[in-house]
C-alpha positions in Angstrom: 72.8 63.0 216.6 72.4 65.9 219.2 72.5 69.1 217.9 73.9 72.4 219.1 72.4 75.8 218.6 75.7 78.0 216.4 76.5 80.9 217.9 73.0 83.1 219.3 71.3 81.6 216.2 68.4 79.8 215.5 70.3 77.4 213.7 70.9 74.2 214.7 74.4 72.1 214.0 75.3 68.7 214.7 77.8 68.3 217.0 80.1 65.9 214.9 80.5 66.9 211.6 82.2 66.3 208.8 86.2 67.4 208.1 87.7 67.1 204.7 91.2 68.0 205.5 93.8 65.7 203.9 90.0 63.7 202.8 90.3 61.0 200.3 87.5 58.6 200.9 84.8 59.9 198.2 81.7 60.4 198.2 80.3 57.4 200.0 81.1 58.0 204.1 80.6 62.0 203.6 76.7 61.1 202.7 76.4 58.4 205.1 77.7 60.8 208.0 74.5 62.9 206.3 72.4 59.8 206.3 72.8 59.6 210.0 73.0 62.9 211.4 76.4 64.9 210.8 75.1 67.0 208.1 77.6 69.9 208.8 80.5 69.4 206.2 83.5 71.5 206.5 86.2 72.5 204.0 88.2 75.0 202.8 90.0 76.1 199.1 93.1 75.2 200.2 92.1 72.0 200.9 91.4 70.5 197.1 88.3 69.0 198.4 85.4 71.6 197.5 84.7 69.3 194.2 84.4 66.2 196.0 81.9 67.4 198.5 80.0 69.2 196.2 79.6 65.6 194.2 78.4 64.6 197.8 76.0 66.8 198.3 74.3 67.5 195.0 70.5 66.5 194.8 70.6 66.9 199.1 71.9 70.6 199.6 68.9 71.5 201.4 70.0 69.3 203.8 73.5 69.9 204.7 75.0 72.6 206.7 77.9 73.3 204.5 81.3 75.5 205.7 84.1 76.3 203.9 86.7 79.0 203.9 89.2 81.5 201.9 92.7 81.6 202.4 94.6 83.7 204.6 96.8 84.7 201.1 93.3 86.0 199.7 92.1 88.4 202.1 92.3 91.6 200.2 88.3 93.0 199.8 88.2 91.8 195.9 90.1 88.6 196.9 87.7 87.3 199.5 84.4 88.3 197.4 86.9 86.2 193.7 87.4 83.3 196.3 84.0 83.0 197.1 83.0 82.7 193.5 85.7 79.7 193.4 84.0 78.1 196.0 80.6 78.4 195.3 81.4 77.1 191.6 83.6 73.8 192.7 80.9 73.5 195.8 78.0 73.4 193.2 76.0 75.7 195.0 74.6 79.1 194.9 75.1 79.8 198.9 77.9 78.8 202.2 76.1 78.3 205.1 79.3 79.5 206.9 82.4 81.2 205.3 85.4 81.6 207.6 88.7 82.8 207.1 91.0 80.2 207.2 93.6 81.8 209.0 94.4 85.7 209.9 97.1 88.1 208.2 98.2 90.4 209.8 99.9 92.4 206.2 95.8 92.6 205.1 93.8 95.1 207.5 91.2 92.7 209.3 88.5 95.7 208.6 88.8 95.4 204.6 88.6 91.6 205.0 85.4 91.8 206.7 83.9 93.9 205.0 84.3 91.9 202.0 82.8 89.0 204.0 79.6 91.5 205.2 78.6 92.0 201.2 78.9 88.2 200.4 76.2 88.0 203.5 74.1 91.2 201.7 74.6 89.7 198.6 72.9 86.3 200.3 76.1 84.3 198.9 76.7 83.7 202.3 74.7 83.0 205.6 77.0 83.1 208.8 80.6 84.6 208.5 83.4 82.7 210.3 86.9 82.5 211.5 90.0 80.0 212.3 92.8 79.9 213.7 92.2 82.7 215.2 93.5 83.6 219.1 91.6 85.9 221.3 93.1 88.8 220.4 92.7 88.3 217.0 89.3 87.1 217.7 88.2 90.5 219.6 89.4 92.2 216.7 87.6 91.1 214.1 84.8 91.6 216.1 85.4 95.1 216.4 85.2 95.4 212.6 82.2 94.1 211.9 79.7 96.4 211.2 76.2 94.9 210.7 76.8 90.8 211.5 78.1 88.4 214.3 81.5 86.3 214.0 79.4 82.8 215.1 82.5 80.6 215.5 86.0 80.0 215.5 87.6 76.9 214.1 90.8 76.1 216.2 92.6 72.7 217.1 91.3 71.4 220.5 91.5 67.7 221.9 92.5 66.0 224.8 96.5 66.4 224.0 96.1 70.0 222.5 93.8 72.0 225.6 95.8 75.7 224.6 92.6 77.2 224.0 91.0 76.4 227.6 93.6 79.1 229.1 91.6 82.2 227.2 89.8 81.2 224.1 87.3 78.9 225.0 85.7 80.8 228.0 85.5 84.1 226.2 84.0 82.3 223.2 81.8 80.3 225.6 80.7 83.8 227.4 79.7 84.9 224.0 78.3 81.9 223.5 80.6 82.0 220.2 80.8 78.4 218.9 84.5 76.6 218.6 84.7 74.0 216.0 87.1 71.7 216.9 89.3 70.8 214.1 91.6 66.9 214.5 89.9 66.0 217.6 91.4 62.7 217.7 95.1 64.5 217.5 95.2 62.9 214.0 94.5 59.9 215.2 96.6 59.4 218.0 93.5 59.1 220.5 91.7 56.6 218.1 94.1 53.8 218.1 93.7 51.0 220.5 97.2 49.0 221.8 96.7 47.0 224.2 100.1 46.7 224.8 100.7 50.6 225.4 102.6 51.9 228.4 101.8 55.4 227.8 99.6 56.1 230.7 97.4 58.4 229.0 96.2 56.1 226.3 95.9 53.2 229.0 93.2 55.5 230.8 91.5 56.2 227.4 91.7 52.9 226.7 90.2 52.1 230.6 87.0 54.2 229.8 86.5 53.4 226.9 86.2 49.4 228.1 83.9 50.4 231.4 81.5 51.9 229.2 81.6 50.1 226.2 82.6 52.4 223.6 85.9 53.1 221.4 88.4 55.3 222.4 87.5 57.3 219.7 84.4 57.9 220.7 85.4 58.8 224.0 87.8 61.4 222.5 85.3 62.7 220.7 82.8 62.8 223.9 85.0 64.2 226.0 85.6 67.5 223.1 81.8 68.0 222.9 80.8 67.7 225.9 82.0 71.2 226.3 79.2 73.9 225.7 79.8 75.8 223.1 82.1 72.9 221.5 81.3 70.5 218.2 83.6 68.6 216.8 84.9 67.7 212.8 87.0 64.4 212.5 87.8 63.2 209.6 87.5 59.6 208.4 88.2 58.2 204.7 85.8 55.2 205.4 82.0 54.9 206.6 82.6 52.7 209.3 84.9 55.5 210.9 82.2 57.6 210.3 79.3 55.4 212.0 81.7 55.2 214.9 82.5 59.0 215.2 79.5 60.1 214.9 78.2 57.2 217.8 80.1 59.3 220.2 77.4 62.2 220.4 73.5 61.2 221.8 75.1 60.6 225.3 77.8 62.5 228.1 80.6 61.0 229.9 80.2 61.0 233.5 81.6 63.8 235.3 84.0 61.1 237.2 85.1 60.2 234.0 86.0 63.6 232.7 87.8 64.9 235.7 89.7 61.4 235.2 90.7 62.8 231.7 91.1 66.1 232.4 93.3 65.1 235.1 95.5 62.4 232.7 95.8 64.8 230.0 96.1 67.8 232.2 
């Protein structure tokens, strides 16, 4: 698995992870994508599956870059620091490698929120502070209220069928060499299912690449989102043999005849 360095850190990430959105394949293919290499596992309060990855990860936390995050509904300063407790508890751990907030509100002054999310860092409850959904606006100004620690990455959707974030987002968080973590990079699933009978030109390309260099359309999906600096990736797959194959699309780069060929498709 090739790694990417988060944010201006000296931290290290894999660049397929783990999502757990909508997860319901147990413990087995989140500590096989460990096993071989995606040891960053990403989750959230609101998504119900805090319990199940802490099951995965117990007797192996040292080795797992684990993410999670607290609702947009909890952002008040006492909220964020209550929902952190919640976490750590159903997580099994006594520290979140990155906390992010899930998604912004604007009725909750970004300044108190952050704040909140600087003491969980003093308090070493928390390593790297986060965001998500978050556009460049929003972005630039939670920036401006932090007051001792970096915002390392923003989780947003990005894949070949959903490129919104390439018009603003992605260059200013590549210029600040902030990290986007690329959340249903397979356009929930869309770009992973192979028909050979298609006539939708797009997939047909995929599907073309895919067969000239003898991997899955997944994987080229997948290769195509990291392969932008700056860029990992979180699928999510209910079965370790999804896994294996996600997380075969990273240790090697599309050629760049091959991405402008994509770019171009899915333009």
């Amino acid at each position: 698995m090739q790694l990417k360095q988060l944010n201006d850190t000296n931290t290290m990430v894999p660049e397929i992870g783990l999502g757990t959105w909508n997860y319901k394949g147990g413990i087995e293919p989140l500590r096989k994508g460990i096993e071989i290499g995606a040891f960053l596992i990403d989750t959230a309060e609101g998504y119900g599956t805090e319990e199940i990855v802490g099951q995965a990860i117990k007797g192996i936390r040292d080795k797992v870059f684990l993410a999670t995050k607290v609702s947009g509904r909890h952002l008040r300063y006492n909220d964020v620091l209550k929902a952190a407790e919640g976490s750590l508890r159903r997580l099994g751990t006594d520290y979140i490698d990155l906390y992010q907030i899930h998604w912004p509100n604007p009725s909750v002054p970004i300044k108190e929120t952050m704040r909140a999310m600087e003491t969980l860092v003093d308090s070493g409850l928390v390593r790297y502070i986060g965001v998500s959904n978050f556009s460049l606006k929003e972005l630039i100004e939670a920036q401006s209220a932090m007051s001792k620690y970096p915002i390392v990455s923003n989780q947003v959707l990005y894949n070949l069928n959903r490129r919104d974030i390439e018009k603003d987002l992605l260059p200013y968080c590549q210029e600040h060499k902030i990290t986007i973590i690329a959340y249903t990079p397979l356009d929930n699933g869309h770009l992973a299912r192979t028909n050979r009978r298609t006539k939708d030109r797009k997939i047909q390309v995929l599907e073309q690449i895919a067969n000239e260099i003898g991997k899955t359309p997944a994987q080229v999906a997948l290769n195509w989102c990291i392969s932008h600096p700056n860029v990992i990736a979180i699928p999510k797959s209910d079965s370790v043999e999804r896994v294996i194959e996600n997380c075969q699309a990273s240790g090697w780069r599309l050629s760049q005849e091959h991405m402008d060929l994509l770019n171009k498709v899915f333009s």
